[in-house]
C-alpha positions as CSV (number, residue, x, y, z in Angstrom):
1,X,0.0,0.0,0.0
2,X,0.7,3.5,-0.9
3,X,1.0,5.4,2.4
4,X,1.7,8.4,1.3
5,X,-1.3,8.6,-1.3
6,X,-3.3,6.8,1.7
7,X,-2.8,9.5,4.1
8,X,-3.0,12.6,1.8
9,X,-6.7,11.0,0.8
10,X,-7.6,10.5,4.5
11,X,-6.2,14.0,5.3
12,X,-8.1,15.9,2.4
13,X,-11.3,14.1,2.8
14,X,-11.3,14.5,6.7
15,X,-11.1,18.0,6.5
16,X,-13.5,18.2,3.9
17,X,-16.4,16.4,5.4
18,X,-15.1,18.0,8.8
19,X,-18.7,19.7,9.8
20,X,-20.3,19.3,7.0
21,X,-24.4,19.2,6.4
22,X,-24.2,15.6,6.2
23,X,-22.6,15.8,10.0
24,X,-25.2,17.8,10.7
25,X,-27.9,15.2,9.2
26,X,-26.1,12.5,11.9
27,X,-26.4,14.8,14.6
28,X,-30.5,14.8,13.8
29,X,-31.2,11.9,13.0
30,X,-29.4,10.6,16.1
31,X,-31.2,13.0,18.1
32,X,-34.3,12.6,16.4
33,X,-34.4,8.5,16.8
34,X,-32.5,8.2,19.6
35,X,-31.1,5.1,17.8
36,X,-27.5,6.5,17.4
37,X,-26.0,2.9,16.1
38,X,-28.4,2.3,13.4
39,X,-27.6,6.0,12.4
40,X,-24.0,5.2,12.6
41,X,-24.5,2.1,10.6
42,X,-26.9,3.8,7.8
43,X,-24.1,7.0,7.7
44,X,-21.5,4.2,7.0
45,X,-23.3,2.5,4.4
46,X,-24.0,5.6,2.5
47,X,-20.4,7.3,2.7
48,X,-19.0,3.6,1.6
49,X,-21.2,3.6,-1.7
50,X,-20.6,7.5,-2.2
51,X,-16.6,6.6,-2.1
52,X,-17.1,3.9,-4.3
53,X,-19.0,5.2,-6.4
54,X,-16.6,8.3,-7.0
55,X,-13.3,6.3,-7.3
56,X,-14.7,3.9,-9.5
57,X,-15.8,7.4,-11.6
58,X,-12.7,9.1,-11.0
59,X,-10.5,5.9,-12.3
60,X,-12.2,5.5,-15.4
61,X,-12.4,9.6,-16.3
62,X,-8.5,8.9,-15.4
63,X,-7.7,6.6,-18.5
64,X,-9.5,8.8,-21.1
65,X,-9.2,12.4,-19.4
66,X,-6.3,14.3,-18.4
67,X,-6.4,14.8,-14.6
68,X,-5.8,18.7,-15.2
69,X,-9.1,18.6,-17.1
70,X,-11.0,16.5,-14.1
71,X,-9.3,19.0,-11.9
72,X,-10.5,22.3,-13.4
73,X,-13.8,20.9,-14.2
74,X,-14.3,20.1,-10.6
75,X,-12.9,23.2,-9.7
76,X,-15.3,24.6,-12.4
77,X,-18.1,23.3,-10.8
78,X,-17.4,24.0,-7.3
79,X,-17.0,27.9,-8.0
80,X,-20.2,27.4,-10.2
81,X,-22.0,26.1,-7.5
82,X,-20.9,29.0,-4.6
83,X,-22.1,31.6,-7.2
84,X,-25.6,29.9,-7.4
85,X,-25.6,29.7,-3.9
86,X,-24.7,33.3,-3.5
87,X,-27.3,34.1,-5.5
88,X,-29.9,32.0,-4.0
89,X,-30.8,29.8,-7.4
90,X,-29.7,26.7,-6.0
């Protein structure tokens, strides 16, 4: 294994999802049910098809695009996205 490319992924997606809504959606539905292991169990389910999901994406955009192209498209996207927040459309 690839530690270095192991902990750089753990690092950048830790951050990422580090308070997120879908934290916040935990912290609810926890609350809500009072059933915080089947939360914890449904929250792990869904994050482990999301990943997989995306990295079975991201490898097969990665033999026909460039990664500078996924890159700035996602980047694209992202700043897309803020603006349609910002202006309320989304």
């Amino acid at each position: 294994m690839d530690w270095r490319i192991f902990l750089t992924t753990f690092t950048a997606i830790f951050f990422a999802e580090l308070a997120d809504k879908t934290q916040l959606v935990g912290i609810g539905m926890s609350a809500k049910t009072g059933r915080p292991f089947v939360v914890l169990a449904g929250s792990i389910a869904a994050y482990a098809l999301v990943t997989i999901l995306s990295v079975l994406i991201g490898a097969a955009l990665g033999k026909y695009l460039k990664p500078e192209l996924i890159r700035y498209t996602g980047a694209s996207l992202f700043i897309l996205i803020g603006i349609l927040m910002f202006l309320d459309k989304v």
